[in-house]
KOLSEMAR-819720 format. One record per residue (C-alpha): x, y, z; residue number from 1. Coordinates in nm, 4 decimals, decimal comma. Layout:
# KOLSEMAR-819720
          X          Y          Z     n
          X          Y          Z   NUM
...
END
This chain:
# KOLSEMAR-819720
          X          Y          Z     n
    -0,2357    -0,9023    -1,1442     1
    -0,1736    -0,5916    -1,3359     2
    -0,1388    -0,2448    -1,1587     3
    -0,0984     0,0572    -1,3154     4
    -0,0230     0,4319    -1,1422     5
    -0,1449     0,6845    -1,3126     6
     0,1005     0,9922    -1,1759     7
     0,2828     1,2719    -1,3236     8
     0,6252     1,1548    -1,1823     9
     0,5839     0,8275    -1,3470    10
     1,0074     0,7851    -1,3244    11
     0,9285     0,7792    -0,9322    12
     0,7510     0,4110    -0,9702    13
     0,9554     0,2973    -1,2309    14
     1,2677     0,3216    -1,0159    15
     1,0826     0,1747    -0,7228    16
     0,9568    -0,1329    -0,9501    17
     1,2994    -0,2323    -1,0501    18
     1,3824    -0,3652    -0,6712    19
     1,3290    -0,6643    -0,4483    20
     0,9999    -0,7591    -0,3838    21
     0,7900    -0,5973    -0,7159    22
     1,0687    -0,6723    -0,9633    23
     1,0962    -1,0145    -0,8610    24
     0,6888    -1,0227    -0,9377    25
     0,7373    -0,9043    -1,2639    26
     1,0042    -1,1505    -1,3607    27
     0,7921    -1,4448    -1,2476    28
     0,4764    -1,2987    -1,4627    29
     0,2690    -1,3140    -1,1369    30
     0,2152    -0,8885    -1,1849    31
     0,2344    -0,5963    -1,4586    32
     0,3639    -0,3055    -1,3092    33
     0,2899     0,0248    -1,4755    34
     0,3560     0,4033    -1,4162    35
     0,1476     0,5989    -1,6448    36
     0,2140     0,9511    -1,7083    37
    -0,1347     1,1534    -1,6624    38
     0,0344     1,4737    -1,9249    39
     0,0071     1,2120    -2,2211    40
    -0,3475     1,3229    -2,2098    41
    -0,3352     1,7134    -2,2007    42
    -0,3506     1,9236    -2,5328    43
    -0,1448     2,2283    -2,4881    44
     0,2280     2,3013    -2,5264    45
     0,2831     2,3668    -2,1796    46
     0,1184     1,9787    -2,0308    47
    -0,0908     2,1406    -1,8220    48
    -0,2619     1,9098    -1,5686    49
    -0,4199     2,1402    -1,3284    50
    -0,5669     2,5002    -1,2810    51
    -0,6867     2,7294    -1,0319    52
    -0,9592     2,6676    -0,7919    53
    -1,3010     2,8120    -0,8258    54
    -1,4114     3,0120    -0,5405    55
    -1,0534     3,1699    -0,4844    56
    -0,7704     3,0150    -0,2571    57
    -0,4266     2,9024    -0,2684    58
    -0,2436     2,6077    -0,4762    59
    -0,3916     2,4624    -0,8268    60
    -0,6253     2,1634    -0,8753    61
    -0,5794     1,9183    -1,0698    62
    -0,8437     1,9217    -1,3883    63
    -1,0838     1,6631    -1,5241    64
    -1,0361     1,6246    -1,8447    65
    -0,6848     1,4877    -1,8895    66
    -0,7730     1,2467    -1,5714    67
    -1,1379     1,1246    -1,7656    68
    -0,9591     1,0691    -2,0974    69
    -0,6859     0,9247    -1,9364    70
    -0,8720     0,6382    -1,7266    71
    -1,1155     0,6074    -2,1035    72
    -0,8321     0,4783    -2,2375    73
    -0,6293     0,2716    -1,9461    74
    -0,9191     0,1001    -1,7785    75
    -1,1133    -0,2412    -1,8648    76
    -1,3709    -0,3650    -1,7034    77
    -1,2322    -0,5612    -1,4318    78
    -0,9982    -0,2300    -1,3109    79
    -1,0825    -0,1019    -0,9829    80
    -0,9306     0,2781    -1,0142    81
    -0,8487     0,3862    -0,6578    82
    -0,8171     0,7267    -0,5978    83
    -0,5460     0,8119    -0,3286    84
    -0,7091     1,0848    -0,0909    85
    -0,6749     1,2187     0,2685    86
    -1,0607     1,1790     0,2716    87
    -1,0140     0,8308     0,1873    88
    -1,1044     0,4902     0,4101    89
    -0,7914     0,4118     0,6089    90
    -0,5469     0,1535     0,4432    91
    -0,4907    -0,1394     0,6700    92
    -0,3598    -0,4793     0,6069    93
    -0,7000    -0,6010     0,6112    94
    -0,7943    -0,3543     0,2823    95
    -0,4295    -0,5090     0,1297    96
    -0,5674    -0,8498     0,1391    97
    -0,8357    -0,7420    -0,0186    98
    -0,7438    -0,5568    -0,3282    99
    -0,4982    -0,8683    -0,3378   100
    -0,8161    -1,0517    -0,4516   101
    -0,8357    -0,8154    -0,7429   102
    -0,7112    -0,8810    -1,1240   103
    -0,6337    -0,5137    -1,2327   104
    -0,5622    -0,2257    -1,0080   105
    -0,5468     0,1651    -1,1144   106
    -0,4118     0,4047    -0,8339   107
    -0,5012     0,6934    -0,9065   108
    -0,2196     1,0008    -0,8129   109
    -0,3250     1,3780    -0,6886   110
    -0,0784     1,6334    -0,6764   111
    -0,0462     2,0356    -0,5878   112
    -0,3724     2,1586    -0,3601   113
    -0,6189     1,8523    -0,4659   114
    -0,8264     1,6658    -0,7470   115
    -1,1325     1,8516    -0,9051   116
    -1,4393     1,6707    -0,6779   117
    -1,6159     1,5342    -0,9660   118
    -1,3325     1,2626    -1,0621   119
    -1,4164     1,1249    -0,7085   120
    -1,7756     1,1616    -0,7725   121
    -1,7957     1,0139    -1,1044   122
    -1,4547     0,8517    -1,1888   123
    -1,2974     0,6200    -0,9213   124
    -1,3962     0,2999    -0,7205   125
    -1,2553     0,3701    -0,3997   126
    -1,0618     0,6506    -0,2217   127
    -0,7854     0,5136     0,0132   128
    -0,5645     0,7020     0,2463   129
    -0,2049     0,5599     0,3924   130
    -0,2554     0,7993     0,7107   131
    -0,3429     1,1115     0,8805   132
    -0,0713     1,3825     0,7316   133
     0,0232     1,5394     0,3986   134
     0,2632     1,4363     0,1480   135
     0,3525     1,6476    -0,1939   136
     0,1241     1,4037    -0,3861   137
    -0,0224     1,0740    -0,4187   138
     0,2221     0,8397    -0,5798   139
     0,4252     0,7622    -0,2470   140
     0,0999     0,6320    -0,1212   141
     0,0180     0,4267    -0,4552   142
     0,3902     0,2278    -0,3936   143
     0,3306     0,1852    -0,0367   144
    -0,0262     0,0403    -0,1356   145
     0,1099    -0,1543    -0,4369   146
     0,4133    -0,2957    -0,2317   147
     0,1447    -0,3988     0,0697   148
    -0,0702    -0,5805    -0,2391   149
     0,2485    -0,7459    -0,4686   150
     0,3645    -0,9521    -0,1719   151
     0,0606    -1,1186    -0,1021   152
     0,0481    -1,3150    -0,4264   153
     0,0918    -1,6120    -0,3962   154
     0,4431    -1,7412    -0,5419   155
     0,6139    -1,3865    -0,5132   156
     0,7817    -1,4475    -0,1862   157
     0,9981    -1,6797    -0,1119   158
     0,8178    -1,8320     0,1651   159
     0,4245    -1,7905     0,1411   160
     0,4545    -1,8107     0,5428   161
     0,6718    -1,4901     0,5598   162
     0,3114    -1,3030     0,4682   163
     0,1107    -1,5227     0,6392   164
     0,2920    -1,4252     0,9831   165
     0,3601    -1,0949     0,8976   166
     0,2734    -0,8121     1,1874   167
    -0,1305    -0,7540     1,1081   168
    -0,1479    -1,0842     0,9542   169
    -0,3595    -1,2055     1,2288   170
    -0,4532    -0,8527     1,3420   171
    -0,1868    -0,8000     1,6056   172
     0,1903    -0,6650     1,5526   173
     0,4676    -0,9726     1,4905   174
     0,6843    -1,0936     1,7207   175
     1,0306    -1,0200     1,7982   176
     1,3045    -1,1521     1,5373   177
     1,6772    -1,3083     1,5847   178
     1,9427    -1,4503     1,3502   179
     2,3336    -1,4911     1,4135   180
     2,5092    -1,4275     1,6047   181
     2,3450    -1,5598     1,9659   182
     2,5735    -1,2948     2,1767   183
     2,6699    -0,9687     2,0660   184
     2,8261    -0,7348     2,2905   185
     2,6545    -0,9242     2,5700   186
     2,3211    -0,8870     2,4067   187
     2,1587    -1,2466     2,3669   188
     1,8906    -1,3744     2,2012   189
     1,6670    -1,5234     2,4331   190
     1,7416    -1,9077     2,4939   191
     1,4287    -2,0655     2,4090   192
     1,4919    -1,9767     2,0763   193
     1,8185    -2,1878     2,1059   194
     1,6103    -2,4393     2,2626   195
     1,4951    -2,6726     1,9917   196
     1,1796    -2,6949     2,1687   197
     0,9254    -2,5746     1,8675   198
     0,6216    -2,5543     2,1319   199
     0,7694    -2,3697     2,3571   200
     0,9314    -2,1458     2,0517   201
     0,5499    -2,0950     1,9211   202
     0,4238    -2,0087     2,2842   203
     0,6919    -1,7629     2,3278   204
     0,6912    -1,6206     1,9710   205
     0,2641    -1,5523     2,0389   206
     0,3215    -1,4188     2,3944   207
     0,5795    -1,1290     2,2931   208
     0,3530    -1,0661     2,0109   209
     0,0615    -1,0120     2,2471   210
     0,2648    -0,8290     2,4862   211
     0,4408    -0,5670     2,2256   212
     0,0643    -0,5144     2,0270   213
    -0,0519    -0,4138     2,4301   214
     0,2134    -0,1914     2,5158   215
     0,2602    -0,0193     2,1254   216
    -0,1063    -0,0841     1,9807   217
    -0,3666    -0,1718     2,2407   218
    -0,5914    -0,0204     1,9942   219
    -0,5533    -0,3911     1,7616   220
    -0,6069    -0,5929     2,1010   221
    -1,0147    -0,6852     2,0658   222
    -1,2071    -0,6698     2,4061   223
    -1,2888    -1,0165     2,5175   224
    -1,6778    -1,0499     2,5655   225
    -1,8460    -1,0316     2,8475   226
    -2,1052    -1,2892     3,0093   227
    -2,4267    -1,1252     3,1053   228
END
């Protein structure tokens, strides 16, 4: 899979892609990570990327131009460019598994007051948002959605199971997690996981998930049908 980020704080990915998860991806060759830096494409001595609104108001928006030459260029015709928005569709791990399916990704980054509406309109694929508040641009959003998407190819972790079980891997939060020590400071781990007994470890393992997705997302628990 190759994903590129097309940002102006490109240093911001590259020091992200260098860790754990996404640069063990890259040394395996299962993904090309990228950070492109949108001011390659601007003309003047100053790099300008945005300008002010029309219609009056505050902050700058980010132009056209440097954005449409930029994805001319970058894109092939199996990217999907992504546009990171507030007005986006909700990122989920549902929409992870999905793009996971996909062979090139482009996440588009905004930055100061917004993007000039016609990139949406005429540019990207898909808007996605990583939640309802504001952060000073769209790159911290791209990582979180390119982490989310890295770890579910197959071969970059570990243990193909650790994603598979993962909390919203089966639409409900995970269950609770122990290692060693089994006491500390008279906290225990509970003893069925001491048991040996790997039914009664499963059973327990899906009924704390249940009960911790009730009492901290009963929005993820789907209502049962009912007989008419």
């Amino acid at each position: 899979m190759k994903i590129q980020i097309l940002t102006i704080f490109p240093d911001v990915c590259r020091s992200v892609f260098n860790e754990s998860i996404l640069k063990r991806a890259c040394e395996k060759n299962l993904a090309t990570l990228n950070a492109v830096d949108l001011r390659r494409w601007t003309s003047d001595r100053h790099r300008t990327v945005d300008d002010a609104p029309y219609g009056g108001g505050p902050g700058m928006v980010m132009k056209i131009e440097p954005i449409d030459q930029a994805l001319s260029e970058i894109r092939c015709p199996d990217s999907k460019v992504i546009l990171m928005s507030p007005q986006g569709r909700p990122f989920s791990d549902q929409v992870a598994r999905e793009l996971a399916l996909e062979t090139d990704l482009i996440f588009l980054c905004g930055h100061y007051e917004g993007i000039d509406q016609r990139v949406a309109d005429n540019l990207v694929d898909d808007e996605i948002s990583i939640g309802d508040y504001v952060l000073t641009s769209g790159v911290l959003p791209a990582l979180v959605i390119t982490d989310a998407v890295v770890r579910l190819i197959p071969g970059v972790l570990g243990d193909q199971q650790s994603a598979e079980q993962d909390s919203f891997a089966e639409g409900i939060l995970d269950h609770p997690h122990y290692t060693r020590p089994a006491e500390y400071k008279g906290w225990k781990v509970p003893d069925v996981l001491l048991s040996g007994n790997h039914k009664a470890i499963a059973e327990w393992r899906k009924e704390t998930a249940l009960s911790t997705t009730r009492s901290r997302r009963p929005d993820l628990i789907k209502p049962t049908p009912t007989s008419t």
